[in-house]
C-alpha positions as semicolon CSV with decimal commas, in nm:
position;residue;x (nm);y (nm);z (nm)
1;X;-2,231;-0,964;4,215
2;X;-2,012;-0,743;3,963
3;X;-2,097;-0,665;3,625
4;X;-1,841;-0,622;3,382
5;X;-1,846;-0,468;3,099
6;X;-1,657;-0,601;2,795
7;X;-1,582;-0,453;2,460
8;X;-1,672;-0,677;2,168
9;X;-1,406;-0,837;1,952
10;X;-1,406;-0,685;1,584
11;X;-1,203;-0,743;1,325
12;X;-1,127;-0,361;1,133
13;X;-0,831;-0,464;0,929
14;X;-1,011;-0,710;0,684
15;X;-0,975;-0,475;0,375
16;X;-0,548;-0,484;0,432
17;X;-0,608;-0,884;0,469
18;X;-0,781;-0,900;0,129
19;X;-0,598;-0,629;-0,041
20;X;-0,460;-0,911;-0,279
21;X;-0,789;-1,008;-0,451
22;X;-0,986;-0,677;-0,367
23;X;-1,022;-0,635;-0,751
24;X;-1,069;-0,945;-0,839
25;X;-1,392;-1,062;-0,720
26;X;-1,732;-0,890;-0,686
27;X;-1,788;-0,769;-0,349
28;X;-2,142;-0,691;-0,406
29;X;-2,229;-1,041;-0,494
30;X;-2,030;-1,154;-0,230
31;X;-2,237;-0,934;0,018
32;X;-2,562;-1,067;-0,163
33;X;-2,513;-1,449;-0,185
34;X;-2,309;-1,498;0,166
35;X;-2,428;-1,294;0,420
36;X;-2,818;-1,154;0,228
37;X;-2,665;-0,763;0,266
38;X;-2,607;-0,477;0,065
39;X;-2,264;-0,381;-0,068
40;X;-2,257;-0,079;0,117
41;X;-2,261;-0,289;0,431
42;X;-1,995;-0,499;0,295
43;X;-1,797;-0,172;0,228
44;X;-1,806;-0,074;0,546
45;X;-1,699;-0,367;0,745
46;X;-1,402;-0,381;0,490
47;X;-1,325;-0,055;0,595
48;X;-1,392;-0,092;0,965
49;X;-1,671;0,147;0,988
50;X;-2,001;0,122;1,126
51;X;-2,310;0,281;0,893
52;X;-2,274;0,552;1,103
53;X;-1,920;0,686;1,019
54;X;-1,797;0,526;1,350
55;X;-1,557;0,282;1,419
56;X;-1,701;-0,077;1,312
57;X;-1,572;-0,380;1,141
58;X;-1,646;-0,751;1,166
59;X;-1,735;-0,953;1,476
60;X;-1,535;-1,329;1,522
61;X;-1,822;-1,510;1,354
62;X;-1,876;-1,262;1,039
63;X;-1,532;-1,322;0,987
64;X;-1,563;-1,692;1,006
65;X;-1,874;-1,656;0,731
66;X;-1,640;-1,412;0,528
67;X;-1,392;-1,663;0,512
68;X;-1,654;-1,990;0,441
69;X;-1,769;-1,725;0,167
70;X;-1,370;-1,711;0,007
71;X;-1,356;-2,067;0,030
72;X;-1,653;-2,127;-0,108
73;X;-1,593;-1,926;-0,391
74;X;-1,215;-2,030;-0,492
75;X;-1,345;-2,391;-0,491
76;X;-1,615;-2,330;-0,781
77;X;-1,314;-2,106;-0,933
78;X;-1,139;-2,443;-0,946
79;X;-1,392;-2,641;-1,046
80;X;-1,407;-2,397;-1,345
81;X;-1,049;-2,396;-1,407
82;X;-1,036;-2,802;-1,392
83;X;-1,289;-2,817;-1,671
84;X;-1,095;-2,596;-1,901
C-alpha cells in the first residue's frame, strides 16, 4: 500500500475577494461572533499567513463559515435598512 501525501487546499487570496467592503465592516467582531477567534487570527487568514509569518490562509470549510458569516450579516443589514 502507497501513501500519498497531499497538500491541503487553502484559500490565500480572501483579502483581494473582500477588498470591496474591507472598511466597511468590523473584522474583529466578525472574528469574535463567527468563528470565537481573535482579530489577529482573522488578519492573518485575510492575508494568507499563518501566525507564524508563513504561508497560511483559509481551508474550504473556513471559507464556507466566512461566507455564512457575510451572509449572515448583510441580511440583519437589511433587516435594518427595511425598517428605516
Amino acid at each position: 500500500m502507497e501513501t500519498v501525501m497531499t497538500k491541503p487546499v487553502v484559500i490565500t487570496d480572501m483579502k483581494k475577494k473582500a477588498s470591496d467592503i474591507l472598511l466597511a465592516i468590523s473584522w474583529r467582531e466578525l472574528a469574535n461572533n463567527y468563528f470565537h477567534k481573535s482579530a489577529s487570527w482573522l488578519y492573518h487568514k485575510m492575508d494568507g499567513i499563518d501566525g507564524n509569518g508563513g504561508k497560511g490562509g483559509f481551508t474550504p470549510d473556513e471559507a464556507e463559515q466566512l461566507r455564512g458569516a457575510l451572509v449572515d450579516l448583510s441580511n440583519r443589514i437589511r433587516r435594518v435598512a427595511d425598517t428605516i
